[in-house]
C-alpha positions in Angstrom: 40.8 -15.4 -32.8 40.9 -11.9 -34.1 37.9 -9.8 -33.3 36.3 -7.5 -36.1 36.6 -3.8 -35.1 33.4 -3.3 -36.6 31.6 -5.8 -34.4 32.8 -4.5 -31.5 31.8 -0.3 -32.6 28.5 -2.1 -33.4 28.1 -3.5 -29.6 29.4 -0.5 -28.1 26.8 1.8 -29.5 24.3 -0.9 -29.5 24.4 -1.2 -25.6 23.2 1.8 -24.2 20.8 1.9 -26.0 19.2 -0.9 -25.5 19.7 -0.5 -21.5 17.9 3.1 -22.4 15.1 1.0 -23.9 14.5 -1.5 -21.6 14.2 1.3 -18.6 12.0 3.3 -20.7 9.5 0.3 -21.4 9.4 -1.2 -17.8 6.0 -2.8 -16.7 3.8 0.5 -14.7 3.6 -0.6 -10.7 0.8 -3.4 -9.9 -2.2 -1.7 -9.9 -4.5 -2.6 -7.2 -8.3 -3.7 -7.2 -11.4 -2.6 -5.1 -9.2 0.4 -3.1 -12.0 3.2 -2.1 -9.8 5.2 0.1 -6.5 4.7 -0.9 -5.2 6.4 -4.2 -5.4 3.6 -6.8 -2.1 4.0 -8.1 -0.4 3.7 -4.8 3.0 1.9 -4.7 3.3 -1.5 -3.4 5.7 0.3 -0.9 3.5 2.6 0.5 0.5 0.2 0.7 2.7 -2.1 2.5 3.8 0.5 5.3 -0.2 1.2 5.9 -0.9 -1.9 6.1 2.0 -2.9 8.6 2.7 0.7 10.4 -0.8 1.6 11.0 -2.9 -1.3 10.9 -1.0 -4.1 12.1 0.6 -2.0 14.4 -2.1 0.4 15.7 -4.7 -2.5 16.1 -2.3 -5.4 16.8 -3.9 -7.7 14.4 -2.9 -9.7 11.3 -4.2 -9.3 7.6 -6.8 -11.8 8.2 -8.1 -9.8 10.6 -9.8 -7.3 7.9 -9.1 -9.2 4.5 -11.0 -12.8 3.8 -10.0 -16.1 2.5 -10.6 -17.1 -1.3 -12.7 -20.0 -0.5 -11.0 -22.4 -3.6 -7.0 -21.3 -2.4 -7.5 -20.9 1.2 -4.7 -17.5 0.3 -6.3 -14.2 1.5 -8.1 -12.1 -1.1 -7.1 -8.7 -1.0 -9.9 -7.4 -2.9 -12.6 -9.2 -1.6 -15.1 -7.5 0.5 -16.0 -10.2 2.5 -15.8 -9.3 6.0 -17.6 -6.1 7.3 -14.0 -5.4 9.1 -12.6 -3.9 6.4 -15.6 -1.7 5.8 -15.0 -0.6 9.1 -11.1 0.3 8.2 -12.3 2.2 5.5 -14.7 4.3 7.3 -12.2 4.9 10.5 -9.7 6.0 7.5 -12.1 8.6 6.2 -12.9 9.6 9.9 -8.7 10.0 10.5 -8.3 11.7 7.3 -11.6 14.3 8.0 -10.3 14.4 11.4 -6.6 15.6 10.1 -8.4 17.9 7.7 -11.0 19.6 9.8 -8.9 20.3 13.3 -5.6 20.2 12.6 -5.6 22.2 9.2 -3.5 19.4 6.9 -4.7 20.1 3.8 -4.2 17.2 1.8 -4.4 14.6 4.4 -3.8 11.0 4.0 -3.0 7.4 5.7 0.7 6.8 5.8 2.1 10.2 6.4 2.9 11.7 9.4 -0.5 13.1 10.8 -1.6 14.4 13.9 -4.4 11.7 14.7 -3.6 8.2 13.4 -5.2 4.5 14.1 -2.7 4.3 17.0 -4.2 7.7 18.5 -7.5 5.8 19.6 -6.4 1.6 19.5 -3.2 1.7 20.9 -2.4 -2.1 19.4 -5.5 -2.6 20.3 -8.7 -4.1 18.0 -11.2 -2.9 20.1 -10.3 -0.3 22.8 -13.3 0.4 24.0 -13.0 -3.3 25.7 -9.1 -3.0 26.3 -10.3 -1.8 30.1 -13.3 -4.3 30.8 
């Protein structure tokens, strides 16, 4: 089967630029839903390592330990404010971040970077460490 020259100019060119369009056109990152301290156009990787460096590490809980169940699913709603826990993260991140800002003079402060007073400063892995030694 002889191939047409033509056809095969055609695909060449053709090719590039359509890998060219499909990159420029890719979907924007999830955009999450009810954040009040976190930037809302934070990555799904950096939300991930908060969540698993300094939560679930510095407090030694699970997800379910701030975040409730959608009562229908049974799957944990993210965006739900339904337990007073993650009130309570929010206000100890604005606490670390002031804390950051005020004494130790990092300007733009923030949860997931490499500051001087973190969740892991106070809990040590622990929920509550003011009962860690009763």
């Amino acid at each position: 089967m002889k191939i047409n020259r033509k056809f095969l100019l055609i695909i060449a060119l053709a090719a590039p630029a359509g890998i060219v369009a499909a990159t420029a056109f890719k979907p924007p990152d999830e955009q999450y839903v009810n954040l009040k301290v976190l930037p809302k156009n934070i990555s799904s990787r950096d939300l991930q390592k908060i969540m698993v460096d300094d939560f679930e590490d510095g407090l030694g809980v699970a997800c379910n330990f701030c975040h409730s169940a959608d009562k229908n699913t049974g799957q944990l709603d993210f965006a739900a404010d339904g337990k007073p826990e993650k009130e309570i993260a929010r206000e100890m991140m604005r606490t670390t971040i002031g804390i950051n800002k005020k004494f130790f003079k990092i300007k733009h402060p923030m949860i997931g970077q490499a500051l001087t007073v973190t969740c892991n400063t106070c809990h040590n892995g622990v929920a509550f460490p003011d009962k860690a030694n009763e």
